[in-house]
Structure formats: structure tokens, C-alpha cells
N, C-alpha and C positions, 0 to 999 in steps of 0.2 A: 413156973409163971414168969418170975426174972427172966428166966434162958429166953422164950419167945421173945416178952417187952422187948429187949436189949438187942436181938436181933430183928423186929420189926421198923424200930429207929434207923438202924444201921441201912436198912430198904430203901427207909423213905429217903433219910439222906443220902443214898446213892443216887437215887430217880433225881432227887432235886438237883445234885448236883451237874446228872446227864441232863436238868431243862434247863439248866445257867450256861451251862456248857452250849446250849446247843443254840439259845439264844445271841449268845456273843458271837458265834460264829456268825446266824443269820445277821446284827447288826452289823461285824467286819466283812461280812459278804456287801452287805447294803452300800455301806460309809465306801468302798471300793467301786462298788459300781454307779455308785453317787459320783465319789472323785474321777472318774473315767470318764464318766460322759460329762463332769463340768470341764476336764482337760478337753474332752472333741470338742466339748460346742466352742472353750477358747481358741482352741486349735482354726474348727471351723471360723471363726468371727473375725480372729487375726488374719487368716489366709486370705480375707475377702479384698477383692481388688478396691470397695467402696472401702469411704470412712465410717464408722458406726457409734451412736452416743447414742445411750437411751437413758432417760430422766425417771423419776418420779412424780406424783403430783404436787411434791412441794419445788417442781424443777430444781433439784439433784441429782448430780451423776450417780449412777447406778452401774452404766459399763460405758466403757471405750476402748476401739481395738484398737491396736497399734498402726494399722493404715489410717486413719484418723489425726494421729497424733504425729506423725512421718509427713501428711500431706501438708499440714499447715506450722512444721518445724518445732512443736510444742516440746515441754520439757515432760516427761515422765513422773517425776519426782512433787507436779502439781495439779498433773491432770490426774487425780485420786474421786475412787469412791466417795461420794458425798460433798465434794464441789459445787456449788453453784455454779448457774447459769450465769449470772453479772460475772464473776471472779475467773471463769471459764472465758469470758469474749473479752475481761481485760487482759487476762492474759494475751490474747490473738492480738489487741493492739499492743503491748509492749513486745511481744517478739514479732511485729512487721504485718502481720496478716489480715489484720485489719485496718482500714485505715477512718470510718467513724469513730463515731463517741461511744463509746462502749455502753451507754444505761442505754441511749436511745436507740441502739441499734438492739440491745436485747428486747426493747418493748416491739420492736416491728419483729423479731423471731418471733413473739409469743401468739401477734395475731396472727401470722403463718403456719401456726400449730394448730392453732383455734378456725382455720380455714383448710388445713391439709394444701397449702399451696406448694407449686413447686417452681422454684427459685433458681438464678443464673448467677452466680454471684462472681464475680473480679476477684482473684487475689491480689496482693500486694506488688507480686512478682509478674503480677499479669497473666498469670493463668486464670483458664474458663471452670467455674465447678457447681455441679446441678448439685442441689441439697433439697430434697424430700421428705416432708414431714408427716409422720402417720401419729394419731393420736391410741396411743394405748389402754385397757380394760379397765386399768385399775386406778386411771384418772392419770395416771404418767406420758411420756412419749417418745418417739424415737423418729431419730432424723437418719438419712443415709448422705454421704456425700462423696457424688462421682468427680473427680479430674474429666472434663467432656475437650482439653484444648487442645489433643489433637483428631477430635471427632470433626470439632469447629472450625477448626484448618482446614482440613479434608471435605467438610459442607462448603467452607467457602470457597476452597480450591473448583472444587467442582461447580458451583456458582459462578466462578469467575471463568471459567472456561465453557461454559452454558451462555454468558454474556462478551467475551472479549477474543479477540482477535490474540492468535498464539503469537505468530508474527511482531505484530506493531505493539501489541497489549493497548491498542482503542478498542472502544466499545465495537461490537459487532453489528451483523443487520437487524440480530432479533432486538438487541439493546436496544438499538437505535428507532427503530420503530417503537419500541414500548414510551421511548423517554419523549420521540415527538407526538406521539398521541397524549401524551399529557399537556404540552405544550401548545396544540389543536384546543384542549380542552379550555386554558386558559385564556387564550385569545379571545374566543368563545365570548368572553366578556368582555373583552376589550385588550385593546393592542393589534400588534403585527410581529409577524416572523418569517425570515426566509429561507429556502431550503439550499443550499448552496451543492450540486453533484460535481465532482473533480476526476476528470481520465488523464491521467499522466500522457501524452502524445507520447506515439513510436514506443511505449516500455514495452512491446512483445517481440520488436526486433532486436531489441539489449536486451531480453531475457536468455530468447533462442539463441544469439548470436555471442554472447561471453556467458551463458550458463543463469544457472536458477540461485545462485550463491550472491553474484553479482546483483542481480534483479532482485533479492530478499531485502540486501544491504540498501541499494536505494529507497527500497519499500517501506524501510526502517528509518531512514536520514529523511523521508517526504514527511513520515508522519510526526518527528519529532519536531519539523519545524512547523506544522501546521498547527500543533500543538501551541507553539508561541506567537501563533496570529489571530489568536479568539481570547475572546475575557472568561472572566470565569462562570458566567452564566450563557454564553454558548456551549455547545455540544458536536466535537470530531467524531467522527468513524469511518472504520474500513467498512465498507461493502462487500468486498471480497476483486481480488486480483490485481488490476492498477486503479478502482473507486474507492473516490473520499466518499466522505459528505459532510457537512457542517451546517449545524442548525444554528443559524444566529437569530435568539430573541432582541426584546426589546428595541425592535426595529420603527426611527419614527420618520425616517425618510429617505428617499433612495440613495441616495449621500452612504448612507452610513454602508449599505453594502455594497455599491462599489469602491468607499476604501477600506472595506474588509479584503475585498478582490484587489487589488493594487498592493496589500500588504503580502497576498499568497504569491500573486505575481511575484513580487520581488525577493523573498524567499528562497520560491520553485528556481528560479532561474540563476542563482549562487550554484558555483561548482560544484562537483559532490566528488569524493575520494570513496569510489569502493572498492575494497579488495585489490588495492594497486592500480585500480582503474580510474583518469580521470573523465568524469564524465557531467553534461549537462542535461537539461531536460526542461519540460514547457507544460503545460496543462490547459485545458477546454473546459471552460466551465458552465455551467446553465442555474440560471435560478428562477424559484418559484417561491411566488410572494403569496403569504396565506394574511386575507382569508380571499383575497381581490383573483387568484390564481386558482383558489380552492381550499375547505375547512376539513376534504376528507381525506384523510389518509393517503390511501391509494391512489386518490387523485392528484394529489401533491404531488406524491415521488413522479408520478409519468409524466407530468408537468417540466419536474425539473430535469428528467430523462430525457424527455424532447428538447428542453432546453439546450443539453449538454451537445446534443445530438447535432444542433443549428449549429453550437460554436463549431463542431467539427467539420462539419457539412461546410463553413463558411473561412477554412482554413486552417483551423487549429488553431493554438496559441493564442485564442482569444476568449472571449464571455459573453453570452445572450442570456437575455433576459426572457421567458417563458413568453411566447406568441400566438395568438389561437391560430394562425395558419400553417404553425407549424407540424401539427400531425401531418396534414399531407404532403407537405417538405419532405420530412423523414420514413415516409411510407414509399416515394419515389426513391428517395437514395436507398432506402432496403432493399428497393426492386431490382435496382441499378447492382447492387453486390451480389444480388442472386444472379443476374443475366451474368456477370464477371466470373460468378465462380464456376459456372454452366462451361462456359466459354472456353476457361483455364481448365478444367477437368477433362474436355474434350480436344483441347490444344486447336480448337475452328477460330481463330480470331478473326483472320479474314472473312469467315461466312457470315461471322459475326456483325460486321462492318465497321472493322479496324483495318486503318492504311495506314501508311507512314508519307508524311508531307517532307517537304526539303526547303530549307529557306537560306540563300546565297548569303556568304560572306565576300565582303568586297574591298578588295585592296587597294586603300587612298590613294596609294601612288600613282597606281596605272588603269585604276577602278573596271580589271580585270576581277571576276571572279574566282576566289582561292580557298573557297570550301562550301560546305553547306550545313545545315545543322538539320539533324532527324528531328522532326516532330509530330508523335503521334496525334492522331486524328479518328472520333468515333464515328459514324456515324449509325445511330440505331437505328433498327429496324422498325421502331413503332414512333419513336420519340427524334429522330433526328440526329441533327450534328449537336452530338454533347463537349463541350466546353474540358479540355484537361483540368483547368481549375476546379471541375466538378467531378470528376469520376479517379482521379490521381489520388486525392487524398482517401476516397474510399478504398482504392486496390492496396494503398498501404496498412491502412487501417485492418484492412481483413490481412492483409499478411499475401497477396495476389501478386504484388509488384512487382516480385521475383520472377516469376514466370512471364510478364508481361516484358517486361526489361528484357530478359533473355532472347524473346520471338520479335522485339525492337531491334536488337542488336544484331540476331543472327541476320535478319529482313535486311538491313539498310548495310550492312556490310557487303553483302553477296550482291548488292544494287550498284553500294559507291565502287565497288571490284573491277565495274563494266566503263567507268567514269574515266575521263584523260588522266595522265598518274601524277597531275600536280593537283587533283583537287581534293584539300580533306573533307571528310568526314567526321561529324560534330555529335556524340552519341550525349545524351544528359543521363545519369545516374543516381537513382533515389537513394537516399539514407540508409533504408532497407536492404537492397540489393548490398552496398558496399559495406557492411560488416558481417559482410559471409566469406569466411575463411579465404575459401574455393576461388573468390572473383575472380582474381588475376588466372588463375587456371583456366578459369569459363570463356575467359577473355581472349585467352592464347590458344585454345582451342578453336576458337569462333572465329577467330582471323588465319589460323592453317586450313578450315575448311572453307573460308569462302574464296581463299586466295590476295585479300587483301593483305597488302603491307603493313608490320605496325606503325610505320614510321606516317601513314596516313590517317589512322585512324585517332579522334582527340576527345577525348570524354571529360566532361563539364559535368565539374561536382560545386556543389552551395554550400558556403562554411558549415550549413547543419550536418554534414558528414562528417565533416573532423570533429565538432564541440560533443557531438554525442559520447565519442570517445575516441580522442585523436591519437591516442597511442597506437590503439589497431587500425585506424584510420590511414595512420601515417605510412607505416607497415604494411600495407596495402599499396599505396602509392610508388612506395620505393620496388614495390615487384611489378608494379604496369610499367614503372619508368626502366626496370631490368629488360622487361618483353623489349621495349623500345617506344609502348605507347605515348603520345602526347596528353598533357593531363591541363586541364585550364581550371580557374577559380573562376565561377557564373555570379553575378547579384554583387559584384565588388564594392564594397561602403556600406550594404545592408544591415552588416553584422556587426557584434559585439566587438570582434576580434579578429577581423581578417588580418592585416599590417603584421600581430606575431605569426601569422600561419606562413606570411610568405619570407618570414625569415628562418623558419623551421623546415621549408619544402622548396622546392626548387620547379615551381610551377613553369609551365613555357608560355601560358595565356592569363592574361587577366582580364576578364570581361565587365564593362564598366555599366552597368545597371541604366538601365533608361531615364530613372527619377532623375538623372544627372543629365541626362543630354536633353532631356526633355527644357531645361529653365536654360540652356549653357546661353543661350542670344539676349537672357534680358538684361539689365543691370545689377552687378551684386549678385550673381547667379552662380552657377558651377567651375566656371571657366578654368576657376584657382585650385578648385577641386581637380578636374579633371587633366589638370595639367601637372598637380602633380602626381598621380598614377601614372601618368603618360613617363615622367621622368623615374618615379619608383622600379618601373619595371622595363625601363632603358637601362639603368642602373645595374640590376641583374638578368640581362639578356632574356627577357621574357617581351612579348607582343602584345599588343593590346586591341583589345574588341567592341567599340560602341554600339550597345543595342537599341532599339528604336528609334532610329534613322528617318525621319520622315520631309525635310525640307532640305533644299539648296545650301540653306545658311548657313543651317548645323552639318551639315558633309563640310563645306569649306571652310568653318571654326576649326571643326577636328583636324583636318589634313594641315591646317597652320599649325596645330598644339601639338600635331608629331605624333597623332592615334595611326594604328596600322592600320586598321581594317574599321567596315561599317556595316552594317546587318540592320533593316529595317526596310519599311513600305514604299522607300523614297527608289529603291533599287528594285524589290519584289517582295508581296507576300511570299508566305511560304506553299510551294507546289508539288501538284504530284510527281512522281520521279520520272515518269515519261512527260511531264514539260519543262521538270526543273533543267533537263539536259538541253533544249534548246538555248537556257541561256550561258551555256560555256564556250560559245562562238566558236571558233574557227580549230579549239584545243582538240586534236587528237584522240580520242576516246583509245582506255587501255585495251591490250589485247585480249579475248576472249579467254 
């Protein structure tokens, strides 16, 4: 009976020992797969790009991962389990990261717990970071908090380039429109505002003609200074290519925006250095007054479009103010570039009804005829004799003038070829044409095929040829004056700066502007003026040319002040070339 008992003990405490045994194993099985997945999920919590805190309901830390504590520079050693929320955000104000009161800023965390909002908050250092709060099961909660400052760069970037010109960095067209429709809205109530449209004049012949690099840089230097001719409650932009626009509020009477315009004026027309290039430039302006012009939108801008359109139509380099007669102004001058470019496309000038007119130069001395000067002449076929003053500015504007000039030049050479071989030939040259490389080539081509001599041929350029950019301007000059052609200065005293040009060029004419001969017989008039150009360009063996010549008096003022020549109504209009030649009397006509 012993032997069983003693071996049935020995049993049980075997078994017992295989369930102790087998137990500890299943708990160090447990406690392992317990501490493994509490390593992932630190693992995980740590690796997370967010910051992480989760509380309790007594707001006590509970976790925090180390992106949390890295984003906002905190110390390790005190962001501990069981922390408070107060003791937590004073920390954040002593190491920089916060920059409130630490209680009151906890009491606005807690109704953002108690709301699940989500929040943009400023760091210290000026970064952007979204903090999201979810409220948790057991009455605790957890915030996440993303770094978003270069999501918010990259939104605004893309914003800013949705609204701003790459170029200039002025607001754009869509900017621009959004900000005057608020501005529409305002008025609405009371006030006034005007719409200011700006075409830089000629920038497509300095674009084309010294490159797009050139043409940016000025694009850049207009808008920096138009920048400092508005206050800070007007509004600049690009439009796109050479258009401004400027919204000037708080408008209480026309004063105020034409010397807003007199400030752009004076501006625009300061030199400009681009890319080693000196150059100058002008602008056309149009405006449209809201709400007496119009309160809508759309309406506005074609208001101040036409505006812009009159200044150009009516010379350039000036400003009009929005006209109801002017849509059909500028409906005729569109008509007029369509017929032009019809014209130039198909090289029919002549069918067109373009001639070239001749108007005598005449020598004081012996008041012999001693040249003639080309001057084109339209006459349309629906519309009539149109005005150069009207149709010149459009061929430039379109960029035409080239082609026009060219079929002027080839025409009235191959005419003056037939002419006695003392009489020159007076060709005028737009701004356009002379900053094309090629000119002087076109030029010396154009007088081997007609047979003309260069020594006959005298081309009359307006200081706006050299200010545009007188270094290629100059450069230019000096290869007409190689060919051997004669080169004059036209409009003499009109300008800025003709006096430096004729100490930098070696002109052979200077032609004295009519505003001057026009007063030379009154008192206190030109006389002194004109007497000393007469002496200026004695000085350096240049000639001189009085244009609109129309009385006795003035021929025999000038021939006393020692002028060469006279050109005006008092001797002839200008005629067609089968009658201009009747007045070179008894001269010889060249050989065929």
C-alpha cells in the first residue's frame, strides 16, 4: 500500500510540475509577444512622419513619439509619461516654441479637443504645423501634428503663379480682374476709379530687333518703375506682352489722374540700361473712369482699350481719356491694318493706291532746285486720301513698316535714277525699319539695282531712331556713311537730345523743324534759335534745311541767317514724280 501511495504522489507531482512548466512557458511566450508588438507599434509611432501625444482623461501624457519631440526641439528627459498638459506647453514656451501664455493657451487646446478641431499653428521659428485632435474611448485623447511649411510654400507658390506675372512678379490679368471687380463693387457705393491701359510704343521693334532678353529686361525696369508711381491703395499689372494697367482708386477728380499720368510719363521716358544696351521708350495711354465710363467689368477694360487705342491712333506718346466716339475711330483704324496687311502680303501697293509724292528742296542761293524728298501718299479705294499721320503709325504699330519702307525706297530710287545727276533724293526712315541689322545692306542693294548713286541718295532719320537705341543706331549710320550714303537729322530741336547726337555722328543735313520757321518774322521768335543751328552745323560742315516754307519773308530771313536750302508751299507742294520733274528746268535729266 506504501509502494502505490508514494509512487502515486511522485505522478501527480510530475504532472504538476509539466503544468507549471508549461505555464511559464505560455506566459514567457506571452510577455514576448507582448514586448514585440509594444517594440512595432513604438517602432511604428516613432517612424511616423507626424508628431504624436496621446493624453488621458486626466490630460496626462500617456505616449509621445520622438517626431513630436524633434519637431518642437523639446528635451527627452521631461517629456515623460504622466506629464501634464500645462507642464508640457510650459515647456514649449521656455525652449522657444511657443510664444503665448502657456495656461491660456492650454485652455484654448482643450476646447479644440472638446470640438475635434483642426488647427494651423506658427512655430517660433516660423514654420507652418497642422495639429489635429481626436477625442479617445476612454475619456483621453490624441493630437497628431504635421510640419505642412513646405506643403504651404508649394500652395502658395502655385498661387502666386496662378495670380502673378513670371516676368515682372505684378499681379496678372486674372489677378487683376478679380481685384477690380471688388473695386466695381465698392464704388457701387460711392466713389470713383480709373482704369489706367499702358502700351509701351515701338517695344516689338526692340524686341525683334536686339532679341527677347533685351525686351524682358526693359519689361522688368517699366514695371519696377511703375511700381513707384501708385500709392498703396492703387493696383499695377501686366496684361501680358508690352500692357500695363493701373487701377487707381480713390479718385475725386480728374486732376488726380492726369498727375498719376505725368508721374508715368516722366518715369517711362528716363533712359534704361538693358543688357549693355542704352535705350529709351514712351507709352500710350487710355483711361476709363468708373462708374461715368461704366460699373461693369468688361465694359471698363474695352473702354479703356479704346482709350489706349485713340492715344495711339492719335500719335503715340500721349493719353486720352475714354470717348463714346471712339469705337468707331478704332473700328476704321483696324480696317485700315487689315487693308495694310492685305496689301504687304500680296506686295499690290500700287493697286492698292499707294504712290510716292516728291516735294522740291531749294537752294537759297540760286533758288535752284537741289533735291526732293519722297513722300508717301495713300489714296484708298473706298476711303480716300488718307493722311501719313494716320496710317504710318498703324504700319508700325503692326510691325508693316518694313515692307512699306522697302517698296518706298526701291520706287523712288529707280524714279530719282531718271532725274538730272545733281538732284538728291530725300528717302525718311522709320524707327522700325533702322534697327534691322540688314538696313545698310537693303540700302546698298537697292541703289546697285536701281543705278542710283549713293552719293545721291539722303535718308532723314528723327532723333526717335537713335534714343531708342543709339548704339545700334549709330552703327548703322556709320555703314550708310561706308556705302557713301548722305544721312540728315529731320524735326531738329524737337527732341530730348539732338545737340549730343550731332557730336557723336557726323550728320551732313540738319533739317530745322517748321515750329521754328513758322514764328522766325515775329518778335522774340526763333530767329536766335535758328541762327544758331545755322552756325552749329557751319561749324561742322553739315547743310541745313528749313521745312515749311510758306511766305516771302521767311525765304528772305533764312537766306540772310546763312540756311542752305528751303522746302515748303512757298516753292511747291509735294508732286507726283511725272510733275515734280517739270520743276528742275533746264537741268539735264540722267542717262537712262
Amino acid at each position: 500500500m506504501i509502494g502505490v501511495a508514494t509512487l502515486s504522489v511522485v505522478l501527480i507531482g510530475s504532472i504538476l510540475f509539466l503544468i507549471v512548466q508549461r505555464l511559464l512557458r505560455q506566459r514567457r511566450d506571452s510577455e514576448r509577444r507582448i514586448s514585440l508588438e509594444k517594440e512595432s507599434l513604438d517602432t511604428a509611432i516613432n517612424a511616423m512622419s507626424q508628431g504624436l501625444v496621446l493624453f488621458d482623461s486626466e490630460n496626462r501624457l500617456v505616449v509621445c513619439n520622438q517626431g513630436y519631440i524633434a519637431m518642437y526641439g523639446l528635451s527627452p528627459d521631461i517629456v515623460k509619461r504622466g506629464l501634464s498638459l500645462g507642464k508640457l506647453l510650459q515647456h514649449h514656451k521656455d525652449t522657444g516654441s511657443l510664444q503665448a501664455d502657456a495656461d491660456a493657451h492650454c485652455a484654448r487646446v482643450l476646447d479644440r479637443v472638446a470640438s475635434e478641431k483642426v488647427q494651423v499653428a506658427r512655430v517660433g521659428d516660423g514654420r507652418s504645423v497642422q495639429i489635429t485632435h481626436h477625442k479617445a474611448v476612454n475619456g483621453g485623447w490624441v493630437a497628431t501634428h504635421e510640419d505642412i511649411t513646405e506643403r504651404r510654400k508649394a500652395d502658395e507658390k502655385i498661387a502666386h503663379l496662378a495670380h502673378y506675372d513670371t516676368l515682372t512678379d505684378l499681379p496678372n490679368r486674372v489677378l487683376f480682374r478679380e481685384q477690380l471687380e471688388l473695386e466695381l463693387k465698392r464704388i457701387k457705393r460711392s466713389g470713383q476709379l480709373a482704369v489706367l491701359y499702358i502700351d509701351i510704343d515701338e517695344f516689338k521693334s526692340i524686341n525683334d530687333s536686339l532679341g527677347h532678353p533685351v525686351g524682358d529686361e526693359l519689361l522688368k525696369t517699366v514695371a519696377t518703375r511703375l511700381r513707384h508711381c501708385v500709392r498703396e491703395t492703387d493696383f499695377v499689372s501686366r496684361l501680358g506682352g508690352d500692357e500695363f494697367a493701373i487701377v487707381q482708386t480713390l479718385v475725386q477728380q480728374p486732376e488726380d489722374v492726369t498727375d498719376l499720368i505725368s508721374r508715368i510719363y516722366s518715369v517711362m521716358r528716363e533712359p534704361y540700361e538693358c543688357l549693355g544696351h542704352q535705350l529709351s521708350t514712351d507709352a500710350s495711354i487710355g483711361v476709363a473712369l468708373a462708374p461715368q465710363d461704366g460699373v461693369d467689368l468688361d465694359e471698363l477694360l474695352k473702354n479703356a482699350d479704346l482709350a489706349m487705342y485713340g492715344a495711339k491712333a492719335d500719335g503715340r506718346r500721349t493719353y486720352r481719356f475714354f470717348e463714346r466716339d471712339m469705337d468707331a475711330r478704332i473700328k476704321t483704324r483696324r480696317t485700315l491694318e487689315q487693308d495694310l496687311r492685305k496689301m504687304t502680303a500680296d506686295g499690290r501697293f500700287t493697286e492698292g493706291g499707294f504712290d510716292i509724292h516728291y516735294q522740291p528742296l531749294v537752294n537759297l542761293r540760286d533758288n535752284e532746285v537741289s533735291g526732293c524728298e519722297a513722300l508717301l501718299r495713300w489714296r484708298h479705294p473706298v476711303r480716300g486720301m488718307i493722311s501719313p499721320a494716320e496710317f504710318i503709325p498703324i504700319a508700325e504699330d503692326s510691325g508693316l513698316i518694313s515692307q512699306l519702307g522697302e517698296w518706298v525706297l526701291t520706287k523712288a530710287c529707280a524714279e530719282a535714277a531718271t532725274w538730272p545727276k545733281n538732284i538728291k533724293l530725300a528717302v525718311n526712315v522709320s524707327p522700325v525699319q533702322f534697327r534691322n541689322h540688314a538696313f545698310a545692306l537693303k540700302v546698298a542693294s537697292t541703289l546697285a539695282e536701281s543705278g542710283l548713286p549713293a552719293g545721291r541718295l539722303e535718308l532723314e532719320i528723327t532723333e526717335a531712331v537713335l534714343i531708342r537705341d543709339d548704339e545700334v543706331a549709330l552703327a548703322v549710320l556709320h555703314q550708310l556713311r561706308a556705302i557713301g550714303v548722305r544721312v540728315a537729322l529731320d524735326d531738329f530741336g524737337t527732341g530730348y537730345s539732338s545737340l549730343s547726337y550731332l557730336q557723336r555722328f557726323p550728320f551732313d543735313k540738319i533739317k530745322i523743324d517748321r515750329s521754328f520757321v513758322n514764328d522766325i518774322v515775329e518778335s522774340g521768335g526763333s530767329c536766335a534759335i535758328i541762327q544758331a543751328v545755322v552756325n552749329i552745323a557751319a561749324a561742322r560742315n553739315m547743310t541745313t534745311t528749313a521745312e515749311g516754307v510758306e511766305t516771302e519773308l521767311q525765304r528772305e530771313l533764312l537766306r540772310t541767317l546763312g540756311c542752305t536750302e528751303m522746302q515748303g508751299y512757298l516753292f511747291s507742294p509735294a508732286r507726283p514724280a511725272a510733275d515734280v520733274v517739270a520743276l528742275f528746268g533746264n537741268q539735264r535729266p540722267a542717262a537712262a
